[in-house]
C-alpha positions as CSV (number, residue, x, y, z in Angstrom):
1,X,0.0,0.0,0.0
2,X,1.4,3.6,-0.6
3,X,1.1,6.6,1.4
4,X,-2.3,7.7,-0.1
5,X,-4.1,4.7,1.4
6,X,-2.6,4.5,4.5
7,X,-3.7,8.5,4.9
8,X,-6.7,7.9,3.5
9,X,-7.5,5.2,5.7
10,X,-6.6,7.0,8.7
11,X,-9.0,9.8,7.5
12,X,-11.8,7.6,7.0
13,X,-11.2,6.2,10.6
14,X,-10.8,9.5,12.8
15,X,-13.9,10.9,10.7
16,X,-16.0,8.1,11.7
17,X,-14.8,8.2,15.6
18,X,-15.8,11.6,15.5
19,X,-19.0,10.6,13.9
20,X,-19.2,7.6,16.8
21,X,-18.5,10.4,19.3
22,X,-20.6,13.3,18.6
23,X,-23.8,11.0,18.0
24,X,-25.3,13.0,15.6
25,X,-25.1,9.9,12.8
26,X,-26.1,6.3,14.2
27,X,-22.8,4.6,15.3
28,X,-24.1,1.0,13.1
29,X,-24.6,3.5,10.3
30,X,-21.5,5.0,10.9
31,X,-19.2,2.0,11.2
32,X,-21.1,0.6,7.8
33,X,-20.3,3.7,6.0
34,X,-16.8,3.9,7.4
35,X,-16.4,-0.3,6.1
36,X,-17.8,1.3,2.9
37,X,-15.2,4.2,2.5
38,X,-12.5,1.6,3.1
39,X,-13.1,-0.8,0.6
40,X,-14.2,2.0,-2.0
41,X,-10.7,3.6,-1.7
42,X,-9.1,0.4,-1.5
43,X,-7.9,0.5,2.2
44,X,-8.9,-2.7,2.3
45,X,-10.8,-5.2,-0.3
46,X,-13.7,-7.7,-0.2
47,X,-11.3,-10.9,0.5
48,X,-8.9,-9.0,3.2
49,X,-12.6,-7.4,5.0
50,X,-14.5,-11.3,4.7
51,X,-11.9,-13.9,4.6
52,X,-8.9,-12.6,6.2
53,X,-8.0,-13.8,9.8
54,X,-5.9,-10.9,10.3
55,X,-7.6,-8.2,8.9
56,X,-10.9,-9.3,7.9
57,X,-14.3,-9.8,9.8
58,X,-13.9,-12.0,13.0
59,X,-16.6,-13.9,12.6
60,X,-15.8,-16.3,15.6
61,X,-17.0,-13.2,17.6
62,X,-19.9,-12.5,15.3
63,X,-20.9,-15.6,15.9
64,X,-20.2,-16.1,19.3
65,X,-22.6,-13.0,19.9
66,X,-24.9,-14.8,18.0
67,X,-25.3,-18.0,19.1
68,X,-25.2,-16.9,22.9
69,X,-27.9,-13.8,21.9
70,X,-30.1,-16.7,21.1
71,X,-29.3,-18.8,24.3
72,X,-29.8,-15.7,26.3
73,X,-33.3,-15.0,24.2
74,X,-34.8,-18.5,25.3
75,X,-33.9,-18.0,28.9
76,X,-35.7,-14.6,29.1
77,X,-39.2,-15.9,28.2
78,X,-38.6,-18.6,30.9
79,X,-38.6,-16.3,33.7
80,X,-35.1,-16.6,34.8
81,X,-34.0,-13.0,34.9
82,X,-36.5,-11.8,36.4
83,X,-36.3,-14.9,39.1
84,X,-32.7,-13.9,39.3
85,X,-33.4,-9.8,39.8
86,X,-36.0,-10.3,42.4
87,X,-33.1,-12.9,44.7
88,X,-30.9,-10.4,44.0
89,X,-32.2,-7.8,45.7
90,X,-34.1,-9.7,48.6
91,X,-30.5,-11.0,49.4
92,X,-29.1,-7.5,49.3
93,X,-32.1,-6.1,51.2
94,X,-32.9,-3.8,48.4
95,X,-29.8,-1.6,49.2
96,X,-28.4,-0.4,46.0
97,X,-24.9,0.0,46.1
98,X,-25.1,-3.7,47.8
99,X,-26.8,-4.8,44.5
100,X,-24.5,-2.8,42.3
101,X,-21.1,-4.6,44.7
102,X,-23.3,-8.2,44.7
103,X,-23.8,-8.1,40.7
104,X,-20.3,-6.5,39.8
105,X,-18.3,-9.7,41.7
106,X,-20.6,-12.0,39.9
107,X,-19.7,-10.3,37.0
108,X,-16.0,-10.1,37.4
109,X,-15.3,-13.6,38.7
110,X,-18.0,-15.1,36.0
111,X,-15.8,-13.1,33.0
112,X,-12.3,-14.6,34.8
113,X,-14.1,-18.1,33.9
114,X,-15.2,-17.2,31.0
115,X,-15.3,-14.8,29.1
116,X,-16.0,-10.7,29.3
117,X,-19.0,-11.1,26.0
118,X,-20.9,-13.8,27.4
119,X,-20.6,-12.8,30.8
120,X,-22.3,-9.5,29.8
121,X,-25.3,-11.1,27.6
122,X,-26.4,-13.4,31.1
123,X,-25.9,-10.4,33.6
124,X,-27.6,-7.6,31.5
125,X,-31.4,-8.7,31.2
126,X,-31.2,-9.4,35.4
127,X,-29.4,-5.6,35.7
128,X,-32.1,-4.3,34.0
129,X,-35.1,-6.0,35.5
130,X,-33.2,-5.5,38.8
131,X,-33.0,-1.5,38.5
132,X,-37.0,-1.7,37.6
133,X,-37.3,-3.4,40.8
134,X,-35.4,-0.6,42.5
135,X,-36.7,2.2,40.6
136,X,-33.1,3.5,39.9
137,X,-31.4,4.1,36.1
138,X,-30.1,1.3,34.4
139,X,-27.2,2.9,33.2
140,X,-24.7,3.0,36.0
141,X,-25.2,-0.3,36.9
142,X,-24.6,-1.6,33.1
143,X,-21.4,0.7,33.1
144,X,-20.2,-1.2,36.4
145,X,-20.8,-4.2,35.4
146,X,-19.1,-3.9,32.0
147,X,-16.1,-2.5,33.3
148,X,-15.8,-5.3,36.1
149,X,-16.2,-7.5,33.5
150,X,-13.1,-6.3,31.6
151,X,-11.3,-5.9,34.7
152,X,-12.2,-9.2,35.8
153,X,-11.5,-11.1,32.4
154,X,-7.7,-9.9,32.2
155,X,-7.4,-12.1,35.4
156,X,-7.1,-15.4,33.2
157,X,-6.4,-16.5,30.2
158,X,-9.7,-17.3,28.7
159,X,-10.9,-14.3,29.9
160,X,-10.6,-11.8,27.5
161,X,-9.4,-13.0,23.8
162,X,-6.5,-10.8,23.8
163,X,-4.9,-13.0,26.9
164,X,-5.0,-16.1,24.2
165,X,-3.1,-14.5,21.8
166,X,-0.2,-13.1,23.9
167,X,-0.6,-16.8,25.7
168,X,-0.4,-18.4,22.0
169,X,2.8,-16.0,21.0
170,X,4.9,-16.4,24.5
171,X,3.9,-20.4,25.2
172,X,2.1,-19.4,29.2
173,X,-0.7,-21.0,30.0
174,X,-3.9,-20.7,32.5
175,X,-1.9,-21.0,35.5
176,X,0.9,-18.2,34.7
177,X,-1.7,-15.8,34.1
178,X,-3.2,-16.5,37.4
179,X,0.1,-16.2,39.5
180,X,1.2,-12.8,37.7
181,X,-2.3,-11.2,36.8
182,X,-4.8,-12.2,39.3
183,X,-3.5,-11.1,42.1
184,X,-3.7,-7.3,41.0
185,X,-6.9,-8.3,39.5
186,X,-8.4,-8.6,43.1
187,X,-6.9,-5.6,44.3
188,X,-8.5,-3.7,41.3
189,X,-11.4,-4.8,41.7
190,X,-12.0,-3.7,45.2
191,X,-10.9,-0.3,43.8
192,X,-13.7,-0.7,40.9
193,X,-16.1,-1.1,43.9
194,X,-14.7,1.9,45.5
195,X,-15.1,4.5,42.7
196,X,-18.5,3.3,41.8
197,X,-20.0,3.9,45.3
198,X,-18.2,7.2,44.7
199,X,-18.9,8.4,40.8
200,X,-22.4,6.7,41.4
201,X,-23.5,8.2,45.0
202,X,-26.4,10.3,43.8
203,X,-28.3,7.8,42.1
204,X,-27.8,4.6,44.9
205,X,-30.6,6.0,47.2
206,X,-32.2,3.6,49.5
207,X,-36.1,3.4,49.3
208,X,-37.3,2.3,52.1
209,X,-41.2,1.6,50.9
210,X,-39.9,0.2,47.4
211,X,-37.6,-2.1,49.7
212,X,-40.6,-3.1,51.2
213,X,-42.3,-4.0,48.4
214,X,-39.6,-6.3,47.1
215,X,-39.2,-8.3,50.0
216,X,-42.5,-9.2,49.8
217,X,-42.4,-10.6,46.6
218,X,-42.0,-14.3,46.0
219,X,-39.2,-14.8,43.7
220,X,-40.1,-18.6,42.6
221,X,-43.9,-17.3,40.9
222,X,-41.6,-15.6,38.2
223,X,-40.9,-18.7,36.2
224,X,-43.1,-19.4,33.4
225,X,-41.8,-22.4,32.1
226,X,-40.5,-24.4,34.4
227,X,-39.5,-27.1,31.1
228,X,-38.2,-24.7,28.9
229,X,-35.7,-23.3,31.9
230,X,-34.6,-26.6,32.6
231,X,-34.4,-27.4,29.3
232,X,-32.2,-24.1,29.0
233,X,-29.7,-24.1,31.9
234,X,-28.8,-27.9,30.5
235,X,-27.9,-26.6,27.4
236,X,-25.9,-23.4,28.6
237,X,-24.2,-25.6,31.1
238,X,-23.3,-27.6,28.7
239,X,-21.6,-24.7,26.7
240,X,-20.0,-23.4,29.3
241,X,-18.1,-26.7,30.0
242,X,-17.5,-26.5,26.2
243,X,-16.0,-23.1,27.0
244,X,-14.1,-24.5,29.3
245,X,-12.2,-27.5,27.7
246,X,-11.3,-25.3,24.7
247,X,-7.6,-27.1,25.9
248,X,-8.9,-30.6,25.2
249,X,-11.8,-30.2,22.5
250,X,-10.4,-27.7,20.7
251,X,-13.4,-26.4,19.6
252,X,-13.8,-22.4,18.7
253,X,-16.4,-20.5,21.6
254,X,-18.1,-19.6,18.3
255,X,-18.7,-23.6,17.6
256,X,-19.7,-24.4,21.0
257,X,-21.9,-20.9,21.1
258,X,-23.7,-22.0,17.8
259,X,-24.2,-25.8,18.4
260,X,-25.7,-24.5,22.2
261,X,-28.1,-22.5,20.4
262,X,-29.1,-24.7,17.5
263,X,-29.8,-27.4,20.1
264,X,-31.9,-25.0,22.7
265,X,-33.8,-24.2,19.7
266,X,-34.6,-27.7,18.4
267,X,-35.5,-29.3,21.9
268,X,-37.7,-26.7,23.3
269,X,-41.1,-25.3,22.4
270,X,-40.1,-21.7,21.5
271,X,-41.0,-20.0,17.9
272,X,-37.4,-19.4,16.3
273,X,-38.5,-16.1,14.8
274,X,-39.0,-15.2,18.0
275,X,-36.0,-16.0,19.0
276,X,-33.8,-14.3,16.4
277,X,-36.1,-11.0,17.0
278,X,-34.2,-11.6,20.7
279,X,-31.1,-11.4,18.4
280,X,-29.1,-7.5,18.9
281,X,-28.7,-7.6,14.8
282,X,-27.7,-3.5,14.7
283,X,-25.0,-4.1,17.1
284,X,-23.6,-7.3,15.5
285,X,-23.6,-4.8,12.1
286,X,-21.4,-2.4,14.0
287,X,-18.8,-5.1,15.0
288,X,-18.6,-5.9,10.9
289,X,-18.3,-2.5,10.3
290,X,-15.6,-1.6,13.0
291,X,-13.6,-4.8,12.3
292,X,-13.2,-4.0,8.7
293,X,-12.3,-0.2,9.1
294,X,-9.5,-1.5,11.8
295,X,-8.5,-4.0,9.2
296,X,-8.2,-1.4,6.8
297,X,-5.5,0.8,8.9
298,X,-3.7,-2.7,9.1
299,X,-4.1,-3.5,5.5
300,X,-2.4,-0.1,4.9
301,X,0.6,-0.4,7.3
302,X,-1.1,2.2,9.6
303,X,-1.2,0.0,13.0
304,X,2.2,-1.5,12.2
305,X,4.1,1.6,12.0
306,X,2.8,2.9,15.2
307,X,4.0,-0.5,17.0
308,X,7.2,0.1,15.4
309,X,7.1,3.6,16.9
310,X,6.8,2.1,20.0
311,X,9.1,-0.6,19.5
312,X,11.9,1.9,19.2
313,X,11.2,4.0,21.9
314,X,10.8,1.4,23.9
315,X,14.8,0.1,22.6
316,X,16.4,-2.2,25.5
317,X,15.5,-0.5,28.6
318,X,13.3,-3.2,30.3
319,X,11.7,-0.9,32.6
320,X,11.1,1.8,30.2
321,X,10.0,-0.6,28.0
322,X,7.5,-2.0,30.3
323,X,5.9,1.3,31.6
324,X,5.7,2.8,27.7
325,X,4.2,-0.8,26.6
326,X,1.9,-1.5,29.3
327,X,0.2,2.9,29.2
328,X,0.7,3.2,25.1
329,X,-1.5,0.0,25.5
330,X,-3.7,1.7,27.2
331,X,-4.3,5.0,25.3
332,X,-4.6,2.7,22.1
333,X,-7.0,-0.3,23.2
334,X,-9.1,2.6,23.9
335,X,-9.6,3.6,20.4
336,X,-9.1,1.0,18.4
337,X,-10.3,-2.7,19.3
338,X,-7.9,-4.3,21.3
339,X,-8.0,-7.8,19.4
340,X,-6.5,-6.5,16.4
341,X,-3.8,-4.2,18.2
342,X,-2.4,-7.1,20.3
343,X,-2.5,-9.3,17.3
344,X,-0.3,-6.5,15.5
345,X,1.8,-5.5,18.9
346,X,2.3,-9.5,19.8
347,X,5.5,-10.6,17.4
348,X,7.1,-6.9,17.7
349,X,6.5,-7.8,22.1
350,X,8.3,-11.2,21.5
351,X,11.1,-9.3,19.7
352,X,11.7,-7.5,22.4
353,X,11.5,-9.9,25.0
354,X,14.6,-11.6,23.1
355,X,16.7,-8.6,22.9
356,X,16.1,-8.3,26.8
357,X,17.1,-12.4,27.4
358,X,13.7,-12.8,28.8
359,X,11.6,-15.9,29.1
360,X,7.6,-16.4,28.3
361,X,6.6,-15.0,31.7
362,X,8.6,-12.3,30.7
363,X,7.0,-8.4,32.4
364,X,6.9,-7.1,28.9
365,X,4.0,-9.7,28.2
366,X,2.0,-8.8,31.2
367,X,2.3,-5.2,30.6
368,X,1.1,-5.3,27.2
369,X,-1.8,-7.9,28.5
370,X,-2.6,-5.2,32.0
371,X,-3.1,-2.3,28.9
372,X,-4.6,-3.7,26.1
373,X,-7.6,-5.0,28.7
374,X,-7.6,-2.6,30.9
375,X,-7.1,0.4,28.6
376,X,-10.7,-1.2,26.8
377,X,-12.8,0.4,29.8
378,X,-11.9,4.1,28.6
379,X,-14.1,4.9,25.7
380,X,-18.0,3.2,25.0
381,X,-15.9,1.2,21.8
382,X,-13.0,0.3,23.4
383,X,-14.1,-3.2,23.9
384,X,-16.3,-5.6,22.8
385,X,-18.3,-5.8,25.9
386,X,-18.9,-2.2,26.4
387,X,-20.0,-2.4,22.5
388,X,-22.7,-5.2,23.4
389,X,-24.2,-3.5,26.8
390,X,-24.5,-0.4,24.5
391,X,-26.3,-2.5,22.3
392,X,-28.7,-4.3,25.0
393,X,-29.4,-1.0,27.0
394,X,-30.9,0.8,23.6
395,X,-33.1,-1.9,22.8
396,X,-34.2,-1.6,26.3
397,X,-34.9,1.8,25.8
398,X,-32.6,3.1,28.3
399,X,-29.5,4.3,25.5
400,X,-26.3,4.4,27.1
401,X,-24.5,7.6,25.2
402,X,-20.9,7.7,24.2
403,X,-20.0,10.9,26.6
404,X,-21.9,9.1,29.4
405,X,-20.3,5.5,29.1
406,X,-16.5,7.5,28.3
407,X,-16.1,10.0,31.2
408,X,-17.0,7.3,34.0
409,X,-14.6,5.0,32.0
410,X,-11.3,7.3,31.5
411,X,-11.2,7.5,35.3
412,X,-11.4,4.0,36.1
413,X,-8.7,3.5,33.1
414,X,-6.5,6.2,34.7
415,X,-7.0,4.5,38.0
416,X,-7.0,1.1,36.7
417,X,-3.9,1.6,34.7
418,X,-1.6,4.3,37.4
419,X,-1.8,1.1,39.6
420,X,-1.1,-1.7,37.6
421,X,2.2,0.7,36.4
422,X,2.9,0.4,40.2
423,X,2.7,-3.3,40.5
424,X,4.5,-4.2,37.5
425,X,7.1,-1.7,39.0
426,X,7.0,-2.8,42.7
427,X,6.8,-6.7,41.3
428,X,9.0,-6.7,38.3
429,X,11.9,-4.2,39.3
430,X,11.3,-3.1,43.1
431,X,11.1,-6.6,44.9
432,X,12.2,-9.3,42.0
């Protein structure tokens, strides 16, 4: 590619994040004009944006979405969420900063197991039906939980998908990322807790008569199908365990995700157009869109020549190198996804790590992990989780805006990311 396309491209992309951030234009209509411009000015082209695994589509996440969007859609008309919501609160005694700490654990230790998406689709529908119980906005709840669930996915390998590529590139596996990672991981989250009862003090008001109300109720009347829901947690079980031996089976989440769904489906007694109207198609569009614009800046060099800047400031000077990885991550997961920038940043890491004589556990790996995951929290797009709560809380009608996700999330970043620059310090250099 010559310099035309790689400026072009980077016009096209800063026009539509300005687009995404002023939210003036529809950010699925933005993100499929944006795809568009690229492939009209030859940024990218139709095998690179559909076929490539590099800089194409990734359709194991489309279809990941998909198949656990379905899953999720057959448990709601069973009754679970809102059997779930009403527990929730009872157990919390209808405090609401107990319900926001209760369903932001859940969240984070569920997306350590998991992963940060599907851990999001589950706990969404119960937030929702939760804060309608409590008569408080959905919103800040959703923006704790999302965050918690990035937070809480960096803890493990499986967590968040960028952990299996630096895991695939430096040879760790589950176990390493627990040892170095999940400690902080704890500690951070407790600070998550900390700033939300903080950033989020004027809306947790205790009620005492809607308290009353909700202790009242009787959780178990809220199934509706009693067959369906057993019929349901069966089949999600059995995805999650297929989640979970990824190692042995070998199997893509995407696989298990689609065979989960295509089996709820054909066992139980639900309409599969209704089903697939359960299905968040607009924000599934926006993920086509925004993976083929990033491929675009990759197609044309863009991405690479910026981890090449980096690379050479970053030279041999291990510390140095650690700190500028692990906050450039940071600043740049927050704009563009972090799957393809670790993808990109991963063999130039591994460069590094040999000019420095270091090992697979090396620090530079767990600095560019701590950023790229943690540095997703700071904008609405800066990770695939935040992209899908977006998603769920406007077909909800209770829209989540860019401005309103973004200045909650560049303080928990700064936060976030100040700290983990102090343990990788303190851990690395200070008391190795």
């Amino acid at each position: 590619m010559n310099d035309w396309h790689s400026w072009a491209a980077v016009a096209v992309f800063v026009g539509a994040y300005a687009l995404i951030i002023s939210e003036k234009i529809h950010r699925v209509a933005v993100a499929l004009g944006g795809a568009g411009l690229m492939l009209a000015i030859g940024a990218t082209d139709d095998v690179s944006a559909f076929h490539s695994e590099d800089t194409g589509v990734d359709w194991n996440v489309i279809f990941l979405l998909m198949g656990m969007m379905v899953i999720v859609g057959v448990l709601k008309k069973t009754g679970m969420f809102e059997y779930l919501a009403i527990w929730a609160v009872k157990r919390a005694r209808a405090q609401p900063f107990r319900v926001m700490a209760m369903l932001m654990v859940i969240t984070a230790v569920t997306s350590a197991l998991l992963d940060n998406v599907t851990t999001v689709l589950l706990i969404a529908p119960m937030t929702l039906l939760v804060c309608e119980r409590l008569a408080v906005p959905s919103a800040p709840f959703l923006i704790a939980e999302v965050m918690a669930s990035n937070i809480g996915g960096t803890a493990t390998l499986v967590g968040d998908p960028p952990n299996i590529i630096i895991a695939s590139r430096a040879g760790l596996t589950f176990n390493d990322f627990l040892v170095h990672l999940a400690p902080l991981i704890v500690a951070l989250v407790v600070v998550l807790l900390g700033l939300c009862r903080f950033m989020f003090r004027a809306v947790l008001r205790f009620d005492e008569d809607r308290a009353a109300e909700i202790m009242a109720l009787e959780e178990g009347e809220a199934i509706r199908d009693p067959r369906m829901l057993a019929q349901g947690l069966v089949v999600l079980g059995l995805v999650v365990t297929g989640f979970v031996l990824h190692p042995v089976l070998h199997y893509a989440p995407s696989v298990v995700a689609l065979l989960g769904a295509g089996l709820l489906v054909a066992v139980s007694a639900v309409e599969t157009g209704d089903v697939l109207a359960e299905v968040e198609w607009p924000t599934l569009a926006f993920f086509g869109g925004l993976f083929i614009m990033i491929g675009g800046l990759i197609e044309t060099g863009v991405i690479d020549r910026i981890s090449q800047a980096l690379a050479g400031v970053i030279g041999g000077n291990e510390l140095g190198g650690a700190m500028t990885l692990l906050g450039a991550s940071a600043v740049l997961s927050g704009v563009v996804d972090n799957i393809p920038y670790v993808a990109t940043m991963a063999p130039i890491t591994a460069d590094l790590v040999h000019r420095t004589g270091g090992g697979g556990d090396h620090v530079l790996w767990w600095a560019l992990g701590l950023g790229a995951d943690l540095g997703g929290n700071a904008t609405a797009i800066g990770a695939s989780a935040n992209v899908v709560v977006l998603g769920i809380a406007e077909r909800n009608r209770q829209p989540i805006s860019f401005w309103q996700f973004t200045r909650y999330g560049l303080v928990v970043t700064a936060v976030t990311v100040a700290l983990s620059l102090l343990y990788v310090w303190l851990r690395y250099f200070v008391l190795s």
